[in-house]
N, C-alpha and C positions, 0 to 999 in steps of 0.2 A: 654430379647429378644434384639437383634442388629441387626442393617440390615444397607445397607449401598446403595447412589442413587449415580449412576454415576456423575462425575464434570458437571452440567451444564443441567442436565434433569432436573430439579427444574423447572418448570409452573408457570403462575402468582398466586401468593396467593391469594385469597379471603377469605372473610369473612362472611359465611355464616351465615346467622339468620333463618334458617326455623326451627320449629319447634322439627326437627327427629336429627338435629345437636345437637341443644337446649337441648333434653335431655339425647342424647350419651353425650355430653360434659359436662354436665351438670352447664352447663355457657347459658351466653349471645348469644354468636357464637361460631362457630367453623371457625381456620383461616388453610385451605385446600390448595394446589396444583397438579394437575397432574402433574404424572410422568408416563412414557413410563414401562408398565408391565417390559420388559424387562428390562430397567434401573432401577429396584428396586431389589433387592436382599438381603433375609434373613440368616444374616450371622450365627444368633445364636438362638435355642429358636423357630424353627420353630414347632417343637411338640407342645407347648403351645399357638399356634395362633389358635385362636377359633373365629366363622364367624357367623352371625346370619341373616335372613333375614328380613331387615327392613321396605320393601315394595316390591313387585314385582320384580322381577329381581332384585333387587341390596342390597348388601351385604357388611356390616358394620362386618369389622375385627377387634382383639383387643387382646391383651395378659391376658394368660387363668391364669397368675401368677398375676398379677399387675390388671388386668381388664384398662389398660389403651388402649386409642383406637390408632390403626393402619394405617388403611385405608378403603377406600372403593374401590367397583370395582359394575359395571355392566354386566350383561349376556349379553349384547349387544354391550359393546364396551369393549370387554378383551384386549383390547392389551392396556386400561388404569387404572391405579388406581391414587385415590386421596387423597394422603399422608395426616395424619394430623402433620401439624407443628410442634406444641407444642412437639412434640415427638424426636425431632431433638438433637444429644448434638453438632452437629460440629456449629459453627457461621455461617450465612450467609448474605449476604449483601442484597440478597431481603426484600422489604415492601410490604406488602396489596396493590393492587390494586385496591381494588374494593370491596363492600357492595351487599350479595345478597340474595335475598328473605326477603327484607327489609318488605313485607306485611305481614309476619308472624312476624316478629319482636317481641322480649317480649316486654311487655308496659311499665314494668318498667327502660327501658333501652333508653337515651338516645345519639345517632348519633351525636359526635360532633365532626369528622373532615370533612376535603373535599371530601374525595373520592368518585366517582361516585355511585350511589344507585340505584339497578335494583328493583323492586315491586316481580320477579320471577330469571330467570337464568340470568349470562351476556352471550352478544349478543357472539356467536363463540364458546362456551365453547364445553370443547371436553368432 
């Protein structure tokens, strides 16, 4: 699968620790960005993007080849999806901004830089 985000739609990253990240990723966190539905585009491989629904309204995509995950999107705000990183091959100069859903956090996992730590969502998040 390839897919390619316009220059510069790239969102602040975070780092999500809830739980539903936690075991799509099956890590620690998942490090996420929106990006503008529109400024996403799948340039290869879209047959094999398989969608599942992980709570209510929103919907955790993933390659149906690799099972590696894609993105997510909610029925309520389609005109956003929230890239997962890790999936990137071009460089980018963006860092994590921000820790969230630190209250679900695994327990085995310790927080040791500075970045801001929300207990749920960060404040604004689209």
């Amino acid at each position: 699968m390839r897919y390619e985000v316009a220059a510069g739609a790239l969102g602040a990253i975070v780092l999500c620790h809830c739980s539903q990240c936690r075991k799509a990723q099956g890590s620690a966190f998942a490090a996420n960005a929106p990006v503008r539905s529109a400024d996403f585009r799948l340039l290869a491989g879209a047959d094999e993007l398989r969608a599942h629904a992980s709570s209510p309204g929103k919907w955790r995509s993933f390659c149906g080849r690799c099972g590696s995950p894609i993105h997510s999107h909610r029925e309520g705000a389609p005109e956003w999806v929230r890239l997962r990183i890790g999936t990137l091959d071009t460089p980018i100069a963006a860092r994590p901004s921000a820790h969230i859903h630190v209250a679900s956090k695994a327990g085995w996992w310790d927080i040791r830089d500075e970045l801001p730590q929300y207990p749920q969502t960060e404040p604004g998040r689209r």
